[in-house]
RODRENMAR-873288 format. One record per atom (N, C-alpha, C): x, y, z; residue number from 1; residue in three letters. Coordinates in steps of 0.001 Angstrom, whole numbers, plus 524288, in hexadecimal, padded with zeros to 5 digits. Layout:
N
<r x="X" y="Y" z="Z" resi="NUM" resn="Ala"/>
...
END
This chain:
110
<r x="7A107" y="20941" z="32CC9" resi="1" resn="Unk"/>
<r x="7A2C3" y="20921" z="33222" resi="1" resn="Unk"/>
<r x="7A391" y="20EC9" z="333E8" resi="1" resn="Unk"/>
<r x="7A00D" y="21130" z="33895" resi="2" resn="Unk"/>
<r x="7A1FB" y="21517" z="33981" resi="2" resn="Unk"/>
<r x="7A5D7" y="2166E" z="33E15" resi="2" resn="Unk"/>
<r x="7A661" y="21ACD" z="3405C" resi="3" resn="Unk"/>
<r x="7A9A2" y="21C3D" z="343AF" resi="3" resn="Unk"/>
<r x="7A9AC" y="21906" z="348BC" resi="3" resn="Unk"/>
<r x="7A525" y="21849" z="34A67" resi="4" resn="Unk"/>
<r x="7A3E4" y="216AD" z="350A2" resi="4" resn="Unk"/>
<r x="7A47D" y="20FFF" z="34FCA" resi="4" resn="Unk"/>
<r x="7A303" y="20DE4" z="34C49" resi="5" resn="Unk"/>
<r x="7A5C0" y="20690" z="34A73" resi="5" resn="Unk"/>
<r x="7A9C4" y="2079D" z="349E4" resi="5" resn="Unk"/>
<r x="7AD92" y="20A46" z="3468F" resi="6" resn="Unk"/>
<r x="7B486" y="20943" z="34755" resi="6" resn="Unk"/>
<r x="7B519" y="20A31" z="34CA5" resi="6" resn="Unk"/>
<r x="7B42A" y="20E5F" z="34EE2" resi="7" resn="Unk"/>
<r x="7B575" y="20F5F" z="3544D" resi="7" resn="Unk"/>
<r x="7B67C" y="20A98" z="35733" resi="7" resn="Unk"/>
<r x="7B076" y="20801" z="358B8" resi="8" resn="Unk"/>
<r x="7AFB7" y="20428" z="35ACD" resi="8" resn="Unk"/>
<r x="7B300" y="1FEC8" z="35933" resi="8" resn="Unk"/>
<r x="7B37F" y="1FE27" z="3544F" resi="9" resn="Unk"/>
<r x="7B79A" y="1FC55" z="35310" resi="9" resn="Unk"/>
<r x="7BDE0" y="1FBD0" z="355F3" resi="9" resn="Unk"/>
<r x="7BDFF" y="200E0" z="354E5" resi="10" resn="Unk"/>
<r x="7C447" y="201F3" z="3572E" resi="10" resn="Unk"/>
<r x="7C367" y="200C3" z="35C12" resi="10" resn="Unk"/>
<r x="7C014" y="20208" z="3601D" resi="11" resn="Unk"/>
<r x="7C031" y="20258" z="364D0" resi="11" resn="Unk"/>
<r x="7BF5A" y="1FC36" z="3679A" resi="11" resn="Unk"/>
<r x="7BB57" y="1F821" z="365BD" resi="12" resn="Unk"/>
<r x="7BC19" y="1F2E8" z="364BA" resi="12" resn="Unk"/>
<r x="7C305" y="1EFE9" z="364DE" resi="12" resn="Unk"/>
<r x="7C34A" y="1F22C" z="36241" resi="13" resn="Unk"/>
<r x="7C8B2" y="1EF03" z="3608D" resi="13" resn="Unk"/>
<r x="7CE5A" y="1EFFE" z="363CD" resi="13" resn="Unk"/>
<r x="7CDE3" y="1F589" z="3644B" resi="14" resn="Unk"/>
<r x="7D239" y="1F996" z="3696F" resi="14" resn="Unk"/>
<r x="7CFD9" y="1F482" z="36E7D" resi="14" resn="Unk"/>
<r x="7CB04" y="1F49F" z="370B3" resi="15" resn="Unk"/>
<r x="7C8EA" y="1F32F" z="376F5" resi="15" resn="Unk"/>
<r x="7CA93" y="1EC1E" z="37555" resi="15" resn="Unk"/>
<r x="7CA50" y="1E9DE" z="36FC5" resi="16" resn="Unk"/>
<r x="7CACC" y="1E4EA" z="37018" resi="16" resn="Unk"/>
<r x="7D1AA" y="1E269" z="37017" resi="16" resn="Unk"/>
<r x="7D5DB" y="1E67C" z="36D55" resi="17" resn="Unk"/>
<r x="7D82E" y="1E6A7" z="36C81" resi="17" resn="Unk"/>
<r x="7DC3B" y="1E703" z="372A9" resi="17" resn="Unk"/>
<r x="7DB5E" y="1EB13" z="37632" resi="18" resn="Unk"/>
<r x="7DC20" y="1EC5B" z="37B1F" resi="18" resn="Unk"/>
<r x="7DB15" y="1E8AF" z="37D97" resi="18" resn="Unk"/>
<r x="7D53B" y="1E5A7" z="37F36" resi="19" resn="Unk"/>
<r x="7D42D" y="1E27A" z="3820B" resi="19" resn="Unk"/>
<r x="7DAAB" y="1DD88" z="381A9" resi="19" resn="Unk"/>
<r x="7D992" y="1DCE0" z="37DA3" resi="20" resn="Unk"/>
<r x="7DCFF" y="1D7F7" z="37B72" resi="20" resn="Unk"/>
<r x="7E27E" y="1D938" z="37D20" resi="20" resn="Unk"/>
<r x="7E34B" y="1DCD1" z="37DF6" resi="21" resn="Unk"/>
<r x="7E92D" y="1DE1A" z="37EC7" resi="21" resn="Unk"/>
<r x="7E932" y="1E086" z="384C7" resi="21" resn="Unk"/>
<r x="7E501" y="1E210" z="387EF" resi="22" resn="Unk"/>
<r x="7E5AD" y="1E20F" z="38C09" resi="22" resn="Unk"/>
<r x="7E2FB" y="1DCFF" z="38FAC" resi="22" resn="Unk"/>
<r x="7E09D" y="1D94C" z="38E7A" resi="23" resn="Unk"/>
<r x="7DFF9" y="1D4ED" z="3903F" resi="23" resn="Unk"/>
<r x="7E42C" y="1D143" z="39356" resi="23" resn="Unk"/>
<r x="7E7DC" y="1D051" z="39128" resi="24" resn="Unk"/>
<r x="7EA46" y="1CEDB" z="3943F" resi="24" resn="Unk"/>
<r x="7ECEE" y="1D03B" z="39A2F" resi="24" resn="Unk"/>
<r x="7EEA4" y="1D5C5" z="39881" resi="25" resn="Unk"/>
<r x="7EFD4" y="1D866" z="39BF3" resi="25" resn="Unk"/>
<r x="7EBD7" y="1D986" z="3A08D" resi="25" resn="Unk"/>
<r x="7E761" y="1DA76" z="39F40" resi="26" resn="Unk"/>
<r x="7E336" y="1DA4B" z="3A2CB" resi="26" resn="Unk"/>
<r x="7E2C4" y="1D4B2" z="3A5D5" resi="26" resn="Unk"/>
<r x="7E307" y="1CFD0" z="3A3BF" resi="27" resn="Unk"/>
<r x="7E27B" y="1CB13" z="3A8D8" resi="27" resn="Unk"/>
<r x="7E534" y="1CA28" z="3A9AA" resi="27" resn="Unk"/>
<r x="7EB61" y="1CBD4" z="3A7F8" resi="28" resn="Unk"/>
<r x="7F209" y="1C8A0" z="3AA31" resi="28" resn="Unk"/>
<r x="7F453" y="1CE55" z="3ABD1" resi="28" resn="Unk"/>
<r x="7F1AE" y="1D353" z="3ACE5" resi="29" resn="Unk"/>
<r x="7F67C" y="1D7A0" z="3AD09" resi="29" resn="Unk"/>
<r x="7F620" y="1D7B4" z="3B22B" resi="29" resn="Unk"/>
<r x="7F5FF" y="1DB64" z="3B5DE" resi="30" resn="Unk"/>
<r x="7F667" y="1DD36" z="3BB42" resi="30" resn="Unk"/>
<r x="7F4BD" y="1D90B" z="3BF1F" resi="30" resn="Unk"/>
<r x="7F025" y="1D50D" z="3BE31" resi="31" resn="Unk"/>
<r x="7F0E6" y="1D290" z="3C057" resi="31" resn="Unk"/>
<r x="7F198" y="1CE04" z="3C49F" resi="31" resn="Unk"/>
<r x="7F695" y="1CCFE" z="3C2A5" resi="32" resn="Unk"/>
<r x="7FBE6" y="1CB47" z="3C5CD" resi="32" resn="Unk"/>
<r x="7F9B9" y="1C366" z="3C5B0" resi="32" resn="Unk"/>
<r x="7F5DD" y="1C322" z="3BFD9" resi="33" resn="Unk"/>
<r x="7F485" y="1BDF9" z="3BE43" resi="33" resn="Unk"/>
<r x="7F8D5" y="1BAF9" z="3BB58" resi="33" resn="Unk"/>
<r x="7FAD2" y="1B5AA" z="3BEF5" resi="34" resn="Unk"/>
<r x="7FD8A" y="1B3AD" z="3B9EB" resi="34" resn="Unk"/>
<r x="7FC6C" y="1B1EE" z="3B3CE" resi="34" resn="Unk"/>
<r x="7FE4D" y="1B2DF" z="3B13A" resi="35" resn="Unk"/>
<r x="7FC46" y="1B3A5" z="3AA1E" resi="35" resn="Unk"/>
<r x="7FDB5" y="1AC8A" z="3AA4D" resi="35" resn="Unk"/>
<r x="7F94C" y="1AA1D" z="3A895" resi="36" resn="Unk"/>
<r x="7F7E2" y="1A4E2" z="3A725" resi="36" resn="Unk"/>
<r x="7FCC7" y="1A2D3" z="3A384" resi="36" resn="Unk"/>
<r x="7FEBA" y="19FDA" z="3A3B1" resi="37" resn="Unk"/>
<r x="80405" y="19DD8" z="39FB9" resi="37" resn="Unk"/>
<r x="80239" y="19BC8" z="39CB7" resi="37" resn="Unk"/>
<r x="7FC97" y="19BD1" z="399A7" resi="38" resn="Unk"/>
<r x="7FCDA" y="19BB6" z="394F2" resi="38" resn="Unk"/>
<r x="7FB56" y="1A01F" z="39155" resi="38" resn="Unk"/>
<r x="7FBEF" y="1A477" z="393BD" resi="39" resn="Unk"/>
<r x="7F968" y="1AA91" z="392AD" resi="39" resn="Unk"/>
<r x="7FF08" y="1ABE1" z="39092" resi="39" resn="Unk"/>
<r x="8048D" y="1A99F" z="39465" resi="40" resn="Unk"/>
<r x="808FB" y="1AB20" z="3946C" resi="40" resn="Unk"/>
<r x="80B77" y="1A751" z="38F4F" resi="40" resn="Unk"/>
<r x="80940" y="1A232" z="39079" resi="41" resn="Unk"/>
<r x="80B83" y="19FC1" z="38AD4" resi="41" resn="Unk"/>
<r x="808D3" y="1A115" z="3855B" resi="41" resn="Unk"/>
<r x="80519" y="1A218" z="386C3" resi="42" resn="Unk"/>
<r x="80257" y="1A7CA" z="3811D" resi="42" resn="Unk"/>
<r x="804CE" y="1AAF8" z="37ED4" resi="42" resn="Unk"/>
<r x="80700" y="1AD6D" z="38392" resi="43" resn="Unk"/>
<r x="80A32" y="1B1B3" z="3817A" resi="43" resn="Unk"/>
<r x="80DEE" y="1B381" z="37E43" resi="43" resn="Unk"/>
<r x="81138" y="1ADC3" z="3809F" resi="44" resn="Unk"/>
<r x="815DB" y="1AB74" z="37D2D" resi="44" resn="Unk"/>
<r x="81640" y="1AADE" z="37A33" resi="44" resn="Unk"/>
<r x="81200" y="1A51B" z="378A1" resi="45" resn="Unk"/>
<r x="81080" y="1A445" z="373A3" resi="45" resn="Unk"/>
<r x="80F06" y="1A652" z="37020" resi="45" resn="Unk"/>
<r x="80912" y="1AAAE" z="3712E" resi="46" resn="Unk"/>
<r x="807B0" y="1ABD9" z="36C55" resi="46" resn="Unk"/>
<r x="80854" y="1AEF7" z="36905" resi="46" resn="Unk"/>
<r x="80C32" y="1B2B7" z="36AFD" resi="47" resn="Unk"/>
<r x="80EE8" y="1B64E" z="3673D" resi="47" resn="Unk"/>
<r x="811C2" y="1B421" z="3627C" resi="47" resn="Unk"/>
<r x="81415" y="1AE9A" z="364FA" resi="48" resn="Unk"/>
<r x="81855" y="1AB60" z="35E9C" resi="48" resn="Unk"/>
<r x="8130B" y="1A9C4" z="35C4D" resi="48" resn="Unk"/>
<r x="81043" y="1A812" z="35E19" resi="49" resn="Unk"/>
<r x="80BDB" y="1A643" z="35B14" resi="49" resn="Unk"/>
<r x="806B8" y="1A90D" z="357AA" resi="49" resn="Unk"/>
<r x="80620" y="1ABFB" z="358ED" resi="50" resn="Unk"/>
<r x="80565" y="1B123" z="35661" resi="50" resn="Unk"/>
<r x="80778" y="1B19E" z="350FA" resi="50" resn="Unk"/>
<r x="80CB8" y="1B427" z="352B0" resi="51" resn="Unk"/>
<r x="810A8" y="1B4AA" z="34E90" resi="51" resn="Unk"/>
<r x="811A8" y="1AFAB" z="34915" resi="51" resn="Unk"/>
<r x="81086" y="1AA97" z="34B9A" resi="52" resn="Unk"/>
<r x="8128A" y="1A628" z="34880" resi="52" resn="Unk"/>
<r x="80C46" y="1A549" z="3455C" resi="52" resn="Unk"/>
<r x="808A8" y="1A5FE" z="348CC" resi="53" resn="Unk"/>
<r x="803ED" y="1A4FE" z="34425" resi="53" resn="Unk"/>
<r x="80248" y="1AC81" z="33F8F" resi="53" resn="Unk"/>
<r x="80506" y="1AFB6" z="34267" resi="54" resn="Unk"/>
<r x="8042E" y="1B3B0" z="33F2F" resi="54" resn="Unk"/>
<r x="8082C" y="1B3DC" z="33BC2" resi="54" resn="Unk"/>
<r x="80DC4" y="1B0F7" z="33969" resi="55" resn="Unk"/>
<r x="8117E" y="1AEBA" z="33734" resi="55" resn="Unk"/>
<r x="80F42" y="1AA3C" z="33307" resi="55" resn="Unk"/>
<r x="80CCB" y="1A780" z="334C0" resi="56" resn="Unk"/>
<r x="80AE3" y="1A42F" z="3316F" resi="56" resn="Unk"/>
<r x="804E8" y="1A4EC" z="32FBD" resi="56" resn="Unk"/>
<r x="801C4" y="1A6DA" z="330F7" resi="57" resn="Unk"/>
<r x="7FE43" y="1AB77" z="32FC6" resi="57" resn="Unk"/>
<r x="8000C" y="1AEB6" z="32911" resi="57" resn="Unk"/>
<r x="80525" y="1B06F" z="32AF3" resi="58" resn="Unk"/>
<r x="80586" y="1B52E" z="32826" resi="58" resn="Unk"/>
<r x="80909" y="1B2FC" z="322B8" resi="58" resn="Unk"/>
<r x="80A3E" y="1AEE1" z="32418" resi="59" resn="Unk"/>
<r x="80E2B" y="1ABE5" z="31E9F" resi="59" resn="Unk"/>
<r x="80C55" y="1A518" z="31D06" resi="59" resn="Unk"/>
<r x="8064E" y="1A5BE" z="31DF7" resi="60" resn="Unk"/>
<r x="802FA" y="1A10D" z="31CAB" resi="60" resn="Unk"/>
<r x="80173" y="1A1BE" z="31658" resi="60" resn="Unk"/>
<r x="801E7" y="1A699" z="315FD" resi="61" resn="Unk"/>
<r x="80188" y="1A70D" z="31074" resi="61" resn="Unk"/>
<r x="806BC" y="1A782" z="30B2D" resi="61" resn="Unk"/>
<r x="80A87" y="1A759" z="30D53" resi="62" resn="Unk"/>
<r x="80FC5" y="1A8A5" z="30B32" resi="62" resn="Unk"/>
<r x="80FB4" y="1A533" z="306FB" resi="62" resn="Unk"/>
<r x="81061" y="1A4EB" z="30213" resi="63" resn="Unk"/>
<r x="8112B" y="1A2C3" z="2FD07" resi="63" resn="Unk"/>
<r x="816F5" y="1A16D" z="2FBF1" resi="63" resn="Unk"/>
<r x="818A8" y="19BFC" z="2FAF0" resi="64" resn="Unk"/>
<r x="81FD1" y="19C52" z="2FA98" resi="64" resn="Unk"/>
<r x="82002" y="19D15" z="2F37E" resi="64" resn="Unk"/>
<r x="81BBE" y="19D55" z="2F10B" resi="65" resn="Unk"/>
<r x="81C35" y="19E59" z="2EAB3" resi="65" resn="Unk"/>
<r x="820AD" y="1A07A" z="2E7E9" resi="65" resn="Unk"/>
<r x="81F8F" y="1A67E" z="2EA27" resi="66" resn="Unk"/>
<r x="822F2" y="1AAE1" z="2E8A4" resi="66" resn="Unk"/>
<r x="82769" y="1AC9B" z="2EE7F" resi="66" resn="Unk"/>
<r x="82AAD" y="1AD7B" z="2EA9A" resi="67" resn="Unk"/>
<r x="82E90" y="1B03B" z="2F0C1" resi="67" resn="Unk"/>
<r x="82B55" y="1B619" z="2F28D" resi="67" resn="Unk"/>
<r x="82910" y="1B935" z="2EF1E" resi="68" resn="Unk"/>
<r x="82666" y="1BCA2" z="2F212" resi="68" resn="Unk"/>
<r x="821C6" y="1BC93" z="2F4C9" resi="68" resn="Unk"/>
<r x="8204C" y="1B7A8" z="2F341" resi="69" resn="Unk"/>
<r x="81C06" y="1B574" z="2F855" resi="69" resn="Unk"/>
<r x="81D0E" y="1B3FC" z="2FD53" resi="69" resn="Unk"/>
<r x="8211D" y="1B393" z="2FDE2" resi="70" resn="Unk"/>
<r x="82342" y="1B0EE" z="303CB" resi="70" resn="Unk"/>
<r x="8283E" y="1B31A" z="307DD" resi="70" resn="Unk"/>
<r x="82BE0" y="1B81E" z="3037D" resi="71" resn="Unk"/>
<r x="82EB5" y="1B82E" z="304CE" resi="71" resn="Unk"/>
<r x="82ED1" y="1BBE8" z="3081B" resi="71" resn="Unk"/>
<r x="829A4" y="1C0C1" z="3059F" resi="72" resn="Unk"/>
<r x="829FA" y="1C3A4" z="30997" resi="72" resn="Unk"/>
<r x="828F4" y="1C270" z="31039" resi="72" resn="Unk"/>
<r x="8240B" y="1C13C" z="310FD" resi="73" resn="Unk"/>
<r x="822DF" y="1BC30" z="3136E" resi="73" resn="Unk"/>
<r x="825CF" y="1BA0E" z="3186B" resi="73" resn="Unk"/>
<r x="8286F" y="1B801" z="315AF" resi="74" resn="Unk"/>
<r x="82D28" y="1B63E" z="3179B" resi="74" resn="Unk"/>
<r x="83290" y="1BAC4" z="31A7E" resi="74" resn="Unk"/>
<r x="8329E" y="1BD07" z="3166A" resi="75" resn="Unk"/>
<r x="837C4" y="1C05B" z="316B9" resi="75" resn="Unk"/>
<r x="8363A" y="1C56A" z="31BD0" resi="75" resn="Unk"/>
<r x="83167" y="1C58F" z="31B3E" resi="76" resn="Unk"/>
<r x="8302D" y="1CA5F" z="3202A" resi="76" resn="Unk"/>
<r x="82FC6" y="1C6B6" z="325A9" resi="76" resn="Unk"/>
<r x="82EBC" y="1C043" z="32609" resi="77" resn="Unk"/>
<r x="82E81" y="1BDDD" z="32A79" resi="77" resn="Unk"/>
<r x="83336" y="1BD67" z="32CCE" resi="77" resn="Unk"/>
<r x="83841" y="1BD3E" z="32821" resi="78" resn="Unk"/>
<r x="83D40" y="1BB76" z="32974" resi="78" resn="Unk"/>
<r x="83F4D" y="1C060" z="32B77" resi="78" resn="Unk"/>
<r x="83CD0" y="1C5D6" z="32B78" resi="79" resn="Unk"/>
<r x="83EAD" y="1CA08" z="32D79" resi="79" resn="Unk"/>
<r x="83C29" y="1CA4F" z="332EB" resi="79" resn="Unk"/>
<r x="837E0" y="1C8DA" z="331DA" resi="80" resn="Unk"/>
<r x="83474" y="1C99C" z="3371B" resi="80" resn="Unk"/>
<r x="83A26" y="1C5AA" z="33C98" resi="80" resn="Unk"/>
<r x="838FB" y="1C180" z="33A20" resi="81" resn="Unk"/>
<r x="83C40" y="1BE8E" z="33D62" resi="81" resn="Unk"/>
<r x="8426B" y="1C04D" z="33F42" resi="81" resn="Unk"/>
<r x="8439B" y="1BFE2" z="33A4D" resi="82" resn="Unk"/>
<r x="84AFA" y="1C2F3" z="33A8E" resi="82" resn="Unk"/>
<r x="84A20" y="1C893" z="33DE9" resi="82" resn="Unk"/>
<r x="84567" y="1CAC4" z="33F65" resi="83" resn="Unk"/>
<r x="8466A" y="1D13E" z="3435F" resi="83" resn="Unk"/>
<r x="8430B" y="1CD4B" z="347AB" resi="83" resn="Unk"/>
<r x="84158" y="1CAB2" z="348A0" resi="84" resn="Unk"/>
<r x="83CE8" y="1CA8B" z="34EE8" resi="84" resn="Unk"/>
<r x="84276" y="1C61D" z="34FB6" resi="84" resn="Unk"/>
<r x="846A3" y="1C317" z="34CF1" resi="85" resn="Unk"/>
<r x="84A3F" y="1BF6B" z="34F67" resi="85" resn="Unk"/>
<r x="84E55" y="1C4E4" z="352B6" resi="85" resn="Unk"/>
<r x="84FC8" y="1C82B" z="34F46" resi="86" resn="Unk"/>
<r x="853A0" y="1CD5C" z="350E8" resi="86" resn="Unk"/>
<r x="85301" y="1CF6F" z="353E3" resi="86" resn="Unk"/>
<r x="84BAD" y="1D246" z="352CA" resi="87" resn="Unk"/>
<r x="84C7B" y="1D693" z="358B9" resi="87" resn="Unk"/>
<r x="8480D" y="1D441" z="35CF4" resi="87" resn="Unk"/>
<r x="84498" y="1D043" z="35C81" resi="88" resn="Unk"/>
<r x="84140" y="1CF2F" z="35E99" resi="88" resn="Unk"/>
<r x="83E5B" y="1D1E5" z="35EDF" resi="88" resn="Unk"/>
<r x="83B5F" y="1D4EB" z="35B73" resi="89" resn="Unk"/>
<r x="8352D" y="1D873" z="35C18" resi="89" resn="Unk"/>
<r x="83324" y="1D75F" z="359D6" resi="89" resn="Unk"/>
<r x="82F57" y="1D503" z="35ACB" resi="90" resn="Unk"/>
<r x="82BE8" y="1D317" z="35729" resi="90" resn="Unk"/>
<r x="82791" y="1D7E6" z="352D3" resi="90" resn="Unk"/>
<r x="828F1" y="1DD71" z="35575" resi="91" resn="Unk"/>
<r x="825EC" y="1E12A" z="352E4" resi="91" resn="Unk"/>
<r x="829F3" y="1E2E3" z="35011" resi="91" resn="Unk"/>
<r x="82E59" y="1E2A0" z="34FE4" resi="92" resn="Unk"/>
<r x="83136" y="1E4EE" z="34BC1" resi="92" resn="Unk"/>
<r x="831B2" y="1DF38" z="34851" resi="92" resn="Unk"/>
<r x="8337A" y="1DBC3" z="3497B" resi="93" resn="Unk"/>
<r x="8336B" y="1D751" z="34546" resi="93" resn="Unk"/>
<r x="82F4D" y="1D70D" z="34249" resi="93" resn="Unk"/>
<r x="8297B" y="1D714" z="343BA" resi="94" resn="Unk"/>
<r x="823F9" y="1D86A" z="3412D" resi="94" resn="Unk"/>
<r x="8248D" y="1DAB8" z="33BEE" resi="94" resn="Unk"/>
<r x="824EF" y="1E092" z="33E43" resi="95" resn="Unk"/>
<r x="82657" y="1E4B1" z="33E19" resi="95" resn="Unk"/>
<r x="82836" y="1E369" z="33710" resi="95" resn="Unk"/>
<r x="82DAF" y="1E2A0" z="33847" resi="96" resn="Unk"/>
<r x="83003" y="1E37D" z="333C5" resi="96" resn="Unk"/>
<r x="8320B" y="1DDFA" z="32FC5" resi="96" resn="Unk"/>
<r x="82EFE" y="1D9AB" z="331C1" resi="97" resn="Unk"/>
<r x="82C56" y="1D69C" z="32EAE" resi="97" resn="Unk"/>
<r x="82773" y="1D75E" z="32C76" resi="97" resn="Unk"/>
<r x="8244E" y="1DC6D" z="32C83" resi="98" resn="Unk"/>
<r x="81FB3" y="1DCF5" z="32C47" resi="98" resn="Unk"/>
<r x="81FDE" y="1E05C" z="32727" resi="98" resn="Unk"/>
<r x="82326" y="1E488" z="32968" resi="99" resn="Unk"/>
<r x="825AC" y="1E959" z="32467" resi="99" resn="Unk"/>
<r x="827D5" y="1E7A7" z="3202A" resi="99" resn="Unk"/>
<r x="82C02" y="1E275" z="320DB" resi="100" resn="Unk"/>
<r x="82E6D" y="1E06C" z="31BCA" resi="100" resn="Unk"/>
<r x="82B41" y="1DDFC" z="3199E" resi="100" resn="Unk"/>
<r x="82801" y="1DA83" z="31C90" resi="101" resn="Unk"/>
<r x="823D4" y="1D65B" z="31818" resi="101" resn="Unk"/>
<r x="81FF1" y="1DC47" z="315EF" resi="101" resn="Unk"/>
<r x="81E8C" y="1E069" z="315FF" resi="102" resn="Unk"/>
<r x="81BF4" y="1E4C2" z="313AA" resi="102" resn="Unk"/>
<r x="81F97" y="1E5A6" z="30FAA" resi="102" resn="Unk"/>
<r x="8236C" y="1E6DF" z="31171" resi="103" resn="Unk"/>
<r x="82756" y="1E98A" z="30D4E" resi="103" resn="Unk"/>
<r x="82740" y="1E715" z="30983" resi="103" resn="Unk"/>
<r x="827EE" y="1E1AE" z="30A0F" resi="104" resn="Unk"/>
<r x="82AEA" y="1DE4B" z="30665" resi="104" resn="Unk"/>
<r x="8248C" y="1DB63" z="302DF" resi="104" resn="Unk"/>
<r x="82014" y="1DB74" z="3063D" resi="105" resn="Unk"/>
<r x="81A6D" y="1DB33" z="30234" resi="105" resn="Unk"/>
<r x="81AD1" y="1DE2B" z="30053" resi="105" resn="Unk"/>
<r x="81AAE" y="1E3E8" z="30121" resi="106" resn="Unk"/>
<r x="8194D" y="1E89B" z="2FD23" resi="106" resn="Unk"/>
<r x="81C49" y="1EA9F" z="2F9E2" resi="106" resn="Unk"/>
<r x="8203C" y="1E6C8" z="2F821" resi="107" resn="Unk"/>
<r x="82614" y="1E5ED" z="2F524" resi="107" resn="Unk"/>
<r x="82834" y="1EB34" z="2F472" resi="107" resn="Unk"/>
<r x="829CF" y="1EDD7" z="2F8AF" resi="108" resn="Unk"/>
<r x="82D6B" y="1F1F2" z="2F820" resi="108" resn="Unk"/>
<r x="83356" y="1F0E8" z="2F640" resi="108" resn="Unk"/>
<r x="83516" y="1ECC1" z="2F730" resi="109" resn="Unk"/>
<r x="83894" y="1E96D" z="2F687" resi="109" resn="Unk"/>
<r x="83808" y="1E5DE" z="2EF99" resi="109" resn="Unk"/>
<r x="8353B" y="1E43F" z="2EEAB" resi="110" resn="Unk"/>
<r x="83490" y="1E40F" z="2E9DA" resi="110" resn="Unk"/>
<r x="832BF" y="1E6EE" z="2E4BB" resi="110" resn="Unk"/>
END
């Protein structure tokens, strides 16, 4: 692969990436169109839903065998949850449910 295919590459993906994220804004922004109420009940919805199939996605494989098969697992979701119930951010709850389930795979702790 040389220089001018990655390029094109990168540049593909930036214009597809943009489109997608300025799309909306382009047929509902300035305007002054009412946004369809099921564009609006989308909205709502699919963020929990998202989240609940990338949740069960991500612990479809969890083994209850061993306690170190599950607990980590487990123990970084129950953090995730116990900080996004506290401060409501979902980027810091991520965040540092993301760091402990690392920590605690790459047994710094053990």
């Amino acid at each position: 692969m040389n220089l001018l295919h990655s390029l094109a590459i990168v540049i593909v993906a930036a214009v597809s990436t943009f489109l997608t994220r300025a799309t909306p804004f382009i047929l509902f922004g300035r305007t002054g169109k009412k946004v369809n109420s099921t564009i609006l009940y989308l909205g709502r919805v699919l963020p929990a839903a998202v989240m609940a199939t990338l949740l069960i996605y991500a612990l479809k494989g969890v083994s209850f065998k061993a306690l170190s098969s599950w607990a980590f697992d487990f123990g970084a979701l129950l953090v995730t949850i116990l900080v996004h119930l506290k401060w409501r951010n979902t980027l810091l709850s991520i965040t540092l449910g993301t760091l402990l389930y690392m920590v605690l795979v790459q047994g710094l702790f053990w």
